[in-house]
Every structure is written in structure tokens, then in C-alpha cells.
C-alpha positions in Angstrom: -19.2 -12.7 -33.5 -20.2 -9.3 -32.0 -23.9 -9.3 -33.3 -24.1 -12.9 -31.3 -22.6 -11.4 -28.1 -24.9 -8.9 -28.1 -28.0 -11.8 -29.2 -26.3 -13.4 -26.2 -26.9 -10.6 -23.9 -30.0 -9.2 -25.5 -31.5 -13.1 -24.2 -30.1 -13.0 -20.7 -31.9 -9.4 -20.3 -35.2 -10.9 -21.7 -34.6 -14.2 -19.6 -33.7 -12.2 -16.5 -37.2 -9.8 -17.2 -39.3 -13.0 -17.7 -38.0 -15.0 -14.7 -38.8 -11.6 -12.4 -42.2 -11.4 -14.1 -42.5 -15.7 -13.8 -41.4 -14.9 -10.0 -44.0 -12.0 -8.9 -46.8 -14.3 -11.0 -45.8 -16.9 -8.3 -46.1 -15.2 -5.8 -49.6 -13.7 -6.4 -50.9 -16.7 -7.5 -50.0 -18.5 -4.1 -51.4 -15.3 -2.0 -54.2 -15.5 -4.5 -55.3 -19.0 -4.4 -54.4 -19.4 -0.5 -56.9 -16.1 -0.2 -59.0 -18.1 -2.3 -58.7 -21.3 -0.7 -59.5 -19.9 2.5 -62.8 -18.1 1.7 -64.3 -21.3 0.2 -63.4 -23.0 2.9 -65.3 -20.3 5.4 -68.0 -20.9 2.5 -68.4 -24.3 3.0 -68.1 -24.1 6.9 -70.8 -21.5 6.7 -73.4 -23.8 4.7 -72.9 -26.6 6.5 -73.7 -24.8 9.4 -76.9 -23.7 7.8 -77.4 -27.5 6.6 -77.3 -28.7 9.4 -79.9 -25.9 11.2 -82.2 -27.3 8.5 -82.0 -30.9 8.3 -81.7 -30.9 12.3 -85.6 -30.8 13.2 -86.5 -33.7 10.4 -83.3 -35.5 12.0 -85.3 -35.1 15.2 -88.3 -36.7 13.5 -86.2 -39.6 12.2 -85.1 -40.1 15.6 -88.1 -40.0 17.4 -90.1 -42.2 15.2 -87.2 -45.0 15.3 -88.0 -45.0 19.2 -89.9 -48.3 20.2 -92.5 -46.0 22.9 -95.2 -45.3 20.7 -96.8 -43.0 23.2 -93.8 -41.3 23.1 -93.1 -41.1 19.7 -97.1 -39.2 19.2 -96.1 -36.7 21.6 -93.0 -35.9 20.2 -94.4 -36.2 16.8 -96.9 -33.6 17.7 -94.4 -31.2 19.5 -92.6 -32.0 16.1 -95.5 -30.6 13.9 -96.3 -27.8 16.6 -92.8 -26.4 15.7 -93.2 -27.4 12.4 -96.5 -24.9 12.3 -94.6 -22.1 14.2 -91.9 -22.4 11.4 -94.3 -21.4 9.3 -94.6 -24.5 7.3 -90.8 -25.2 6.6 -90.1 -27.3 3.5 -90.1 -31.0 3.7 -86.2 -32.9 4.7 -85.7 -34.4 1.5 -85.8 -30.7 0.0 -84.1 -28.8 2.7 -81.4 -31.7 2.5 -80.0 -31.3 -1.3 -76.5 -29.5 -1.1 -73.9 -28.2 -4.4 -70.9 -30.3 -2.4 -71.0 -33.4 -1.1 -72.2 -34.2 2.4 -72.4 -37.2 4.6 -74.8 -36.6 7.6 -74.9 -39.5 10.5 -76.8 -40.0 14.0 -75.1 -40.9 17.0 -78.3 -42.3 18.9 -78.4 -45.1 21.4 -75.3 -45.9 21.7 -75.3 -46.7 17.6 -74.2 -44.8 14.3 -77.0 -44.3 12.0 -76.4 -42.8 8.4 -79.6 -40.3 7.5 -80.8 -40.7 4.4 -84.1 -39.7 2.7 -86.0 -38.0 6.3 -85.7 -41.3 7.6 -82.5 -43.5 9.7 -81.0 -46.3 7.3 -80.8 -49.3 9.7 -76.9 -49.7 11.6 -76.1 -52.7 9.6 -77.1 -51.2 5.9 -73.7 -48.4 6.2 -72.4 -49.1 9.2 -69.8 -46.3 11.0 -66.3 -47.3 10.8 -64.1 -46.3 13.0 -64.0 -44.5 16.8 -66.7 -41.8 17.1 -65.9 -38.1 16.5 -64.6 -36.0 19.2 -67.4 -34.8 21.4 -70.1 -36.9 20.5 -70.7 -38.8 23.9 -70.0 -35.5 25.6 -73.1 -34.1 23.8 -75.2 -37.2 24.0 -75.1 -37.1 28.2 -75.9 -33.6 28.5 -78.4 -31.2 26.6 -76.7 -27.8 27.5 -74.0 -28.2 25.6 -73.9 -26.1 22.2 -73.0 -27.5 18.8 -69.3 -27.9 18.1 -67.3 -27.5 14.3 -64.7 -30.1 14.1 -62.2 -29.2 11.2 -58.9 -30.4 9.5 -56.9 -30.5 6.0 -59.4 -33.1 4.9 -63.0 -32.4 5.8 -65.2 -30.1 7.6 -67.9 -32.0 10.7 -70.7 -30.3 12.6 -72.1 -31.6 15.7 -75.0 -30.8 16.4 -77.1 -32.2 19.6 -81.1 -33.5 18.9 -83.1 -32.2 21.4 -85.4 -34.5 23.2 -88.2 -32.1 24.3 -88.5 -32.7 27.7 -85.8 -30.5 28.9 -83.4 -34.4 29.4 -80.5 -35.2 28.0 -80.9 -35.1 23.9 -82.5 -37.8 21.9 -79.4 -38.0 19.3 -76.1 -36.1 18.1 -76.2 -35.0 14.7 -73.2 -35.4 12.5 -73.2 -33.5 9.7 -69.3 -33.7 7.3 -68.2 -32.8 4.2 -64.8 -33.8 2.7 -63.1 -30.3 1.1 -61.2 -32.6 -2.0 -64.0 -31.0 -4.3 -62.9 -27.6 -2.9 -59.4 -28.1 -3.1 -59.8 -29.2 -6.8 -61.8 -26.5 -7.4 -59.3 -24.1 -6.0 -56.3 -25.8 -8.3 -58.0 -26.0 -11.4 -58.9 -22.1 -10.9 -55.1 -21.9 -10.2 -53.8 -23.9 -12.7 -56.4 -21.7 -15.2 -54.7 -18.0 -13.7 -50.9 -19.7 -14.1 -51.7 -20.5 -17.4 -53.2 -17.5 -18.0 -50.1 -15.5 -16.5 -47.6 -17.5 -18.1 -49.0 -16.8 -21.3 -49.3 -13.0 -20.7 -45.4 -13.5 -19.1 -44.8 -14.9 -22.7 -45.9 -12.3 -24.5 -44.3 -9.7 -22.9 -41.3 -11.5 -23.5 -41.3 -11.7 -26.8 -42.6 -7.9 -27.3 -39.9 -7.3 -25.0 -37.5 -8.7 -27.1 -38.8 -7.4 -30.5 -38.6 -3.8 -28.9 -35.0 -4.3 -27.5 -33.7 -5.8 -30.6 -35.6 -2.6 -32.4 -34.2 0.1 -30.0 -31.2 -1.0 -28.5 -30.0 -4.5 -30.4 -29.7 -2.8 -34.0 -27.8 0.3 -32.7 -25.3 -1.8 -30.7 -24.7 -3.0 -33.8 -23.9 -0.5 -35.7 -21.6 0.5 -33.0 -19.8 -2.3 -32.9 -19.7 -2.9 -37.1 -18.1 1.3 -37.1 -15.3 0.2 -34.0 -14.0 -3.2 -35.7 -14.1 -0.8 -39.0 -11.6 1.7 -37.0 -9.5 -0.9 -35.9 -8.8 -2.2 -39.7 -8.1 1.4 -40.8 -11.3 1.7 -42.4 -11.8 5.1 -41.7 -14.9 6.0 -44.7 -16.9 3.2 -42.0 -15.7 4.1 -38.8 -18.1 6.5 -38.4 -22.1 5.7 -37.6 -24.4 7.0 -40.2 -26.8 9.7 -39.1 -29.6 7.7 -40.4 -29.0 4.8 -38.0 -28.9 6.6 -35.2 -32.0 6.5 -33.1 -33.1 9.4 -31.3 -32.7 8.6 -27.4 -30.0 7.9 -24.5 -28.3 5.5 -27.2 -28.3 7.5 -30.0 -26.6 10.5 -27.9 -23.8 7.7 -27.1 -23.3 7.2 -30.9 -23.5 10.8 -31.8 -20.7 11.3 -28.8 -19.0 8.2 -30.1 -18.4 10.2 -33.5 -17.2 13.0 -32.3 -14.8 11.0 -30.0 -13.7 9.3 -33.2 -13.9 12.4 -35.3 -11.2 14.5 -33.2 -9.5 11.5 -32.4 -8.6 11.5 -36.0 -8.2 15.1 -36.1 -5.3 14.7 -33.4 -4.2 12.4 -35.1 -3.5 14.1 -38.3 -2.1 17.0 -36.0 0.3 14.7 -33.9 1.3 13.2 -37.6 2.2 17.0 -38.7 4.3 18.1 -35.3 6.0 15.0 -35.8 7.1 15.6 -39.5 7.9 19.0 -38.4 10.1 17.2 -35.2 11.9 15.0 -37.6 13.0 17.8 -39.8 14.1 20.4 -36.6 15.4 17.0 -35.4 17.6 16.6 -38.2 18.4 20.4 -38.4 19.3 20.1 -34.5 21.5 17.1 -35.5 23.8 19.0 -38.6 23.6 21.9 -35.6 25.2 19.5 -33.5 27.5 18.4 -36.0 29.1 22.0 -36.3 28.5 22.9 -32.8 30.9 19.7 -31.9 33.3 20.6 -34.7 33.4 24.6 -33.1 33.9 22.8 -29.2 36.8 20.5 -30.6 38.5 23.7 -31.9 37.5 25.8 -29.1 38.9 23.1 -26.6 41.9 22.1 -28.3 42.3 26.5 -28.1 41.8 26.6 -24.8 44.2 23.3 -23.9 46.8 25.7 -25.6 45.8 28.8 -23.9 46.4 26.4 -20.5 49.5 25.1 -21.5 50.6 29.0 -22.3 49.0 29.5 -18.9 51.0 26.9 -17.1 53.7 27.9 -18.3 53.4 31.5 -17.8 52.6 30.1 -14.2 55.6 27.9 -13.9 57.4 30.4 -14.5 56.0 32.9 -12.3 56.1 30.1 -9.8 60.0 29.7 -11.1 60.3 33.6 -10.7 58.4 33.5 -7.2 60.7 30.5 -6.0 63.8 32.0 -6.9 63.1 35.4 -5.1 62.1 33.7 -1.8 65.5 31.6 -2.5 67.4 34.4 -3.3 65.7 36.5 0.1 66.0 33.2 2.1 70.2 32.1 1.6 70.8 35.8 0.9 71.4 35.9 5.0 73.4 33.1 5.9 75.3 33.9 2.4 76.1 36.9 3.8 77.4 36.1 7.0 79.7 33.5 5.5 80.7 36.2 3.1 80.8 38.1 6.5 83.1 35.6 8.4 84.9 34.9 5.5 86.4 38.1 5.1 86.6 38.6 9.0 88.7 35.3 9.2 91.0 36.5 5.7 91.8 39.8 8.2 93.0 37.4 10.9 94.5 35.6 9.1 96.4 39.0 6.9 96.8 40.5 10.5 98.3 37.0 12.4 95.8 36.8 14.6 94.0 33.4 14.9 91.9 34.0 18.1 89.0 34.4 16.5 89.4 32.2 12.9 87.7 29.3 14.7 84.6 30.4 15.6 84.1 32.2 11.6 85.0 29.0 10.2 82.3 27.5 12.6 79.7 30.2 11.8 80.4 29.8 8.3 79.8 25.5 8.7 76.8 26.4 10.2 75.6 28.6 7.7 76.7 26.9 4.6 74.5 23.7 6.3 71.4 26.4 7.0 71.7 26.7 2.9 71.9 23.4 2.3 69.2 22.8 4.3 66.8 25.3 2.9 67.9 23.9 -0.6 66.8 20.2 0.8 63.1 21.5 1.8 63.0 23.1 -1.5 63.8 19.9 -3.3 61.2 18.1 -0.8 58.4 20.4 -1.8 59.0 20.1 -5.5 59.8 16.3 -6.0 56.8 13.7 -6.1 58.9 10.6 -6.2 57.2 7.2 -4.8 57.3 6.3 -1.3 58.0 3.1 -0.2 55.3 1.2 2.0 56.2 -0.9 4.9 55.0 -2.2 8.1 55.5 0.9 10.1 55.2 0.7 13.9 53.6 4.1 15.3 54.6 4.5 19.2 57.8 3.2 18.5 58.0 5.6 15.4 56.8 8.3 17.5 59.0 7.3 20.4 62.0 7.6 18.3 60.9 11.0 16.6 60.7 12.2 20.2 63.9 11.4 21.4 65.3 13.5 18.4 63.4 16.4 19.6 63.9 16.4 23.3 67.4 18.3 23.8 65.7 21.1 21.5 62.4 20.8 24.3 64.5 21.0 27.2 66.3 23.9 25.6 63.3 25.7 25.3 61.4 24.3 29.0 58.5 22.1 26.8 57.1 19.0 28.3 56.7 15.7 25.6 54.3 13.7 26.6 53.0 10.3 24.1 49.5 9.8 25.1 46.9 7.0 24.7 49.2 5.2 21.8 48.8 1.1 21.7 51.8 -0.8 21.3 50.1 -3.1 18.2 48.6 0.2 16.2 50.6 -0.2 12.8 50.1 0.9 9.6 51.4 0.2 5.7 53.5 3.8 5.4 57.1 4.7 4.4 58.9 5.6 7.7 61.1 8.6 6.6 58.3 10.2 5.5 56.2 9.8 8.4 59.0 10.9 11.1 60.1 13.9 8.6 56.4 14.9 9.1 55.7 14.3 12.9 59.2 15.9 14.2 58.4 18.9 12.0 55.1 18.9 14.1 56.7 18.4 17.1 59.1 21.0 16.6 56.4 23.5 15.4 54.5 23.0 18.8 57.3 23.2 20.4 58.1 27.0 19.8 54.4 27.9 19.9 54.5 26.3 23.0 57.5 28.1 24.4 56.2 31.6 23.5 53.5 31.1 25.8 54.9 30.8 28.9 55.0 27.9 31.6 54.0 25.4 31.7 54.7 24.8 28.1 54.0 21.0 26.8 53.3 19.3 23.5 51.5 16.3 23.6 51.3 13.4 20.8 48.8 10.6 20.5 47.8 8.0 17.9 44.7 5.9 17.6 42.5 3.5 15.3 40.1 5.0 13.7 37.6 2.3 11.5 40.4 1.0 9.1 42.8 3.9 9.4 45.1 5.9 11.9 45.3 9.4 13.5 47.9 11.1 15.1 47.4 13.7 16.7 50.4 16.5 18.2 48.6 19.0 20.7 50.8 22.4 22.3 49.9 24.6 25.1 49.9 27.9 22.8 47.8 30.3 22.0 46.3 29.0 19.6 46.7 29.9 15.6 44.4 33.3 14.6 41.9 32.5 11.5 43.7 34.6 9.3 47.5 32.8 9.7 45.3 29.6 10.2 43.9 29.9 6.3 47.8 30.4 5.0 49.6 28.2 7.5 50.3 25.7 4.1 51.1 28.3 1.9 55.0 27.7 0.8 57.5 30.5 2.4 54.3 31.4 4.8 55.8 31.9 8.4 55.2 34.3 11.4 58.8 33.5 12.9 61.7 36.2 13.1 63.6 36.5 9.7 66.2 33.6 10.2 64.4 31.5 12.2 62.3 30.2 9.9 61.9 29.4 6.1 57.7 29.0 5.6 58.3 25.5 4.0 57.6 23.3 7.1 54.4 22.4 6.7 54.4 22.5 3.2 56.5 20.1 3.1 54.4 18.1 5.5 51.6 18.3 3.8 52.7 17.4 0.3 54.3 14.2 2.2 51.3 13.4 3.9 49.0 13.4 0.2 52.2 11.4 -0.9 51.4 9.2 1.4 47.5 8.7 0.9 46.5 10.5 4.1 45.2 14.0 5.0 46.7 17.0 7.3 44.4 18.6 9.2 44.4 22.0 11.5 42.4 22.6 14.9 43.1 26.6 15.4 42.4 26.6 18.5 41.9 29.9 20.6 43.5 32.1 23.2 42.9 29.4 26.2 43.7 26.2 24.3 46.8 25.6 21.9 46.4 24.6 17.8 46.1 20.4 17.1 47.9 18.8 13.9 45.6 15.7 12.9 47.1 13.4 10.2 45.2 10.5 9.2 46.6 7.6 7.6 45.0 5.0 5.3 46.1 1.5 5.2 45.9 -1.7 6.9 46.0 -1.8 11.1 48.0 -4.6 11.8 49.5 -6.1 15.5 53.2 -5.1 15.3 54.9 -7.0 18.6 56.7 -8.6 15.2 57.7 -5.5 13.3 61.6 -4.9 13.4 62.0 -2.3 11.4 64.7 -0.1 11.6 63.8 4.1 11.9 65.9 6.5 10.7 68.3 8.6 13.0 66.8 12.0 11.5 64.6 13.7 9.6 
């Protein structure tokens, strides 16, 4: 199938050779035999010019003697042989007359078309003229002056030439000498047909040496080319390689010998790539029993280090356990002892029998024993993670309500509340105790950061839509919150308040509620001319709440 492909496209190469040779050979031959052409035809014009020079005097003589006047016809007979004598004895008509290509030569005289044959005018009837007269004739017969014309076309060749009287008039005749060019034109195609021939033959030729040479130099090697690829491609690796001996020495022999070596360290590769690859498998396998025992060492190793947490966690727990109960112990250690305090102050009044001042102990000691209850509550806040109920929770009217609880403690201390910018219909799915817990322990936050700045003190809270959540935000005229308490400010038992003012478990508290409740706390420091912002945002679905009727608890 290959050695026919290449048959295939060794004959289009000769084909394509022979139809460029068979192309030029046209060519040359039509410049040729139109060069050719064209000379014999300015041959021909040229001698019957020079026929008709030399027939014209004894076309004169014809003419003259076929006049009726003989008196006439002896003088012009004698001017006749005078010029005759001064040609120096000019050879006789009927010898001047004989041509190698046919010629036809005619007298226009007296009005009548006479054929000239033999020296002598055949009579009009004998080959009469058919046909108009040539161009130019009647124009020569009225005047004498006029010179010969050439009349010429595809066909034939005509001379006119005008027969001179003698006696200076107008001429005696017009001489009409044509010759038809289908002899020439013959000629010319059999001479033509003779060089195509001739040219094809030679076209031939070189064709077939063509061929014989291709098929030696370029056909054979091709060959064994494609004989040694098909021999790869099975496998056959003893014939995939071209012999040395078939291997010609030129541009396609230096393809084949870089065809072998191609092949030759393709194989090499080969072999190598086969090698690394053995070599892979076994590191592969190596790296898999590696991996086998490394796996084995992590699983013991992690299950170690899950202990060495748990130890941890406990160790921290109880740290944490140790920390907690020392901040207890430091935090109801002072209202402990001033109902220890009032306690034994009121047992004195009472020992002594005076009652004036058993009252207010007892009330001191109420309010302290609720201070310890209360710091136990926001310990139990902090450390529970119970689930929080979701309902339709309406925010202004939550954050109205939360307000209203921390108003007498605002006026107490001269703040300002102000709600700001809060739509009516902003709700969100929240648990409500939660949510006032956090924003009145905000409130009440800004609220003493606010009063410990001077007038005018105000806290402001807002809440908007944001996308699909909420924000609320609670803004105070402070100072502001320092970078250093701002990175600690939700540290349990962090506070900068006086001892007994404040517990550090606030915000805490607010925060672990807020992650409770799917939302995020967020601080705005501030600085020395703008106060600290609280930002909680809140997931869940913004709803219109003109229907929401649920009830808000009295306190947090």
C-alpha cells in the first residue's frame, strides 16, 4: 500500500514535470512558427514585388500590342525594345514569369479584366474576372503618378502595379499581380506539426528518464523507509532500522541515516524509561509499606496527643475552676463582708436595745446578699450554653422597652437616651431575653463611660437592615476605649471600674449570648474626641412586624 502511494506520487511529480515541459514546448512553438510564419510571409511579399518589377515591361508589351492603333502599337513596340536594349537584353516573359508559389497575374485595361498568361492577354471571355475590382485599380488607371500599392490580408498577398503608356498620359493598364498564402500557411503547419512532434517526443523521453532516475534515487529509498517504520510499529525491532547498504549517498540518505539514530535512541530511552520505571515501582512500593508504618506511628502519636489534650483540658478546667473560684471568692468576699459587717452591728443593737439603726443593716445586708446573688447569676450566664428560643422579635419596640428600664439609672447619672434611625417593621428571628439582657448591659456600659466625661453626656442606640441581617448599634459621648483595655474588654472579670462597682463579666456575658444567638459583637474604640460604638449584628429573617405581639420581659 505504501510502495503504491509513493508509485502514486512518484507519477504526479513526473506528470507535473512533463506538463511544464509540454507547456514551455507550447509556447515556443507558437512564438516559433508565428516568427516563422511572419518571415515567409515578408518572403513572399518580397518576391512578388520583384515578380511583378519583371513581368511588368512584357505586361506592357501584351498591352500595347492588344491595342487596335497599329501606328501606335510600332512605336510603342519600339520604345518597348529600346528599353528592352538598355536592359541589357532582359530575359524573355515566359522565363522571367516562372515562380516556386503559386501566382495569378491580371490586367485591368480598358475598362476590362484580362488574365496574363504566356507574354500575351488571354481574351476577357476565356477567364473572365469575378467579382468587384481590387481596391485602387481605377485610381491607378486615371492617373500615371501614382506609385504601386500592396494590398494584403489572412488569405492572399496582391500587387498593383500601373503600365505605363510612354507618352507621359495616363497608364496604358494596371497590373495585378496575387498570390494566395494557403501553400505558406501549410508549409508553416506541417514545419510545426514536424517540431511538436519532435518535442513531444524529446518531452517523452525525458519523462520516462525522469522517472527511471526518481524511482532509482528517491522511489527505492522511500521505500525502505517506509518498509523499516511499519516494521517499528509491529515491534519488529531487528527491521526497524535501514540497512547501511540501502542507503544512498545524498540529501535522502542523510534523512535515513538521521532516521536511525532517531530510532536508535528512541529505543535507548526507551530501555532507560523501562529501568526508572522498575526502579519507581519498587521505591513505590517501599514508599507504600513506609506509609503503612508511618500511618500506624500517626494513629499512636494522635491517639497520644488526644490524651495529652484531654490531660490538658483538664489541667485547664481546672485552672480555669481554680481561676474562677479566686475571682468568686475576691468578688462576694466584699459584700460577704459587709453583711458579716451589719450583721454583727445589728446583733449589738439588738444585745444593747437599741433598734435605731437595725433597719438600715438589715437593708444593707438585702442589698448585699442580692449583689451575691447576682454575681452568682452572671457566673452561671457565662458558663451555661443552653438553647435559645427563636421568635419573632420586634427591635424598636425591644429597644424601647430596654430603655425605659435604664432611664431612672440615666437620669441619675445626667445621660441623654436617644433611639435613632430605627424602622418600626425591622424584625428579626431572635430569643428576646437574650437580646434585651445584651442591649441594656450596653446601655448601661455607655452610660457610665458617658457620665465620666462630663456634659453633655448621651448614649445613642440605632438599628438597621443590613442585606439579610440586622445591626444595632449603642454610641456614648466618652472618651473613647484605649487600645490596650480595648484588646481585653471581653476577657471574663476584665473591668476598669472601682472595686465594687463592677464584676468584669458584662460583656462576657454579652458576647457569649450574642455567638449563642448566631450573631457577632463588635467594638469601635473610638478616641479622645469621639466615644466607643457596640455593633451587634444579627442573622435571620427581616420581616414587617406591625403584627408581632410579643410580650418583652420586665428585666434583664
Amino acid at each position: 500500500m505504501a510502495q503504491g502511494t509513493s508509485k502514486s506520487l512518484l507519477g504526479r511529480v513526473v506528470l507535473l514535470i512533463g506538463l511544464s515541459l509540454f507547456t514551455v514546448e507550447l509556447a515556443v512553438l507558437a512564438v516559433f512558427t508565428a516568427f516563422a510564419y511572419g518571415e515567409r510571409v515578408a518572403d513572399r511579399h518580397d518576391k512578388l514585388d520583384r515578380f511583378a518589377t519583371q513581368i511588368r515591361e512584357g505586361v506592357r508589351a501584351a498591352v500595347l500590342h492588344s491595342r487596335p492603333d497599329d501606328a501606335e502599337i510600332d512605336a510603342e513596340l519600339r520604345e518597348a525594345m529600346e528599353r528592352g536594349e538598355r536592359a541589357h537584353s532582359a530575359p524573355p516573359a515566359s522565363h522571367v514569369a516562372a515562380t516556386d508559389f503559386p501566382v495569378e497575374v491580371w490586367v485591368f485595361v480598358d475598362g476590362e479584366a484580362r488574365s496574363y498568361r504566356g507574354g500575351s492577354l488571354a481574351p476577357p471571355l476565356e477567364a473572365p474576372w469575378a467579382g468587384p475590382w481590387p481596391a485602387g485599380v481605377r485610381e491607378l488607371s486615371a492617373s500615371g503618378d501614382l506609385p504601386g500599392r500592396t494590398l494584403e490580408d489572412s488569405e492572399q498577398i496582391a500587387r498593383l502595379e500601373p503600365i505605363p503608356s510612354g507618352d507621359n498620359g495616363p497608364p496604358a493598364g494596371v497590373l495585378y499581380v496575387r498570390t494566395d498564402l494557403k501553400d505558406l500557411r501549410w508549409d508553416v503547419l506541417q514545419g510545426s506539426l514536424i517540431a511538436f512532434a519532435a518535442g513531444a517526443i524529446a518531452v517523452f523521453v525525458t519523462a520516462l528518464v525522469t522517472l527511471f532516475y526518481l524511482r532509482r534515487a528517491l522511489l527505492r529509498p522511500l521505500s525502505e523507509m517506509v518498509r523499516a517504520d511499519n516494521a517499528a510499529r509491529s515491534g519488529n525491532h531487528s527491521r526497524a532500522v535501514v540497512p547501511p547498504g540501502e542507503i544512498p549517498d545524498d540529501e535522502v540518505g542523510a534523512i535515513m541515516r538521521s532516521r536511525n539514530r532517531l530510532y536508535l535512541n528512541m529505543i535507548e530511552a526507551q530501555q532507560d524509561l523501562d529501568r526508572k520505571n522498575a526502579l519507581l515501582a519498587e521505591q513505590r512500593e517501599e514508599l507504600r509499606v513506609w506509609g503503612r508504618r508511618l500511618e500506624k506511628l500517626v494513629g499512636e502519636k494522635t491517639e497520644a496527643l488526644l490524651q495529652a489534650r484531654d490531660r490538658l483540658h483538664q489541667t485547664e478546667k481546672l485552672a480555669a475552676v481554680g481561676r474562677l473560684a479566686a475571682n468568686v471568692a475576691h468578688e462576694i468576699n466584699n459584700p460577704l463582708a459587709s453583711i458579716a459587717g451589719y450583721a454583727e452591728a445589728a446583733r449589738e443593737d439588738l444585745k444593747d436595745g437599741t433598734s435605731a439603726d437595725v433597719e438600715s443593716a438589715l437593708g444593707t445586708i438585702e442589698e448585699q446578699a442580692y449583689r451575691c446573688k447576682d454575681i452568682l447569676k452572671r457566673l452561671l450566664g457565662l458558663a451555661r450554653a443552653d438553647a435559645l428560643d427563636a421568635e419573632p422579635v420586634a427591635l424598636r419596640s425591644l429597644i424601647e422597652a430596654t430603655l425605659s428600664l435604664a432611664e431612672p439609672r440615666a437620669e441619675q447619672r445626667g445621660v441623654g437616651l436617644e433611639l435613632l434611625e430605627t424602622p418600626s417593621d425591622l424584625g428579626v428571628e431572635s430569643d428576646a431575653g437574650a437580646l434585651q439582657q445584651v442591649v441594656l448591659n450596653l446601655v448601661e456600659n455607655a452610660i457610665d463611660a458617658a457620665a465620666a466625661n462630663g456634659q453633655p453626656a448621651w448614649v445613642r442606640v440605632r438599628a438597621a437592615a443590613d442585606g439579610e441581617r440586622a445591626t444595632l448599634e449603642v454610641s456614648d459621648s466618652g472618651q473613647g476605649i484605649p487600645p490596650e483595655i480595648a484588646a481585653r474588654v471581653f476577657d471574663p472579670f476584665y473591668t476598669t471600674k472601682p472595686i465594687g462597682r463592677g464584676t468584669g463579666l458584662g460583656l462576657a456575658i454579652c458576647q457569649s449570648l450574642v455567638e449563642r444567638l448566631g450573631g457577632l459583637l463588635e467594638l469601635e474604640p473610638g478616641d479622645g474626641d469621639r466615644g466607643a460604638t457596640f455593633r451587634v449584628t444579627l442573622p435571620g429573617r427581616l420581616f414587617d412586624t406591625s403584627a408581632v405581639q410579643s410580650a418583652l420581659p420586665k428585666s434583664a
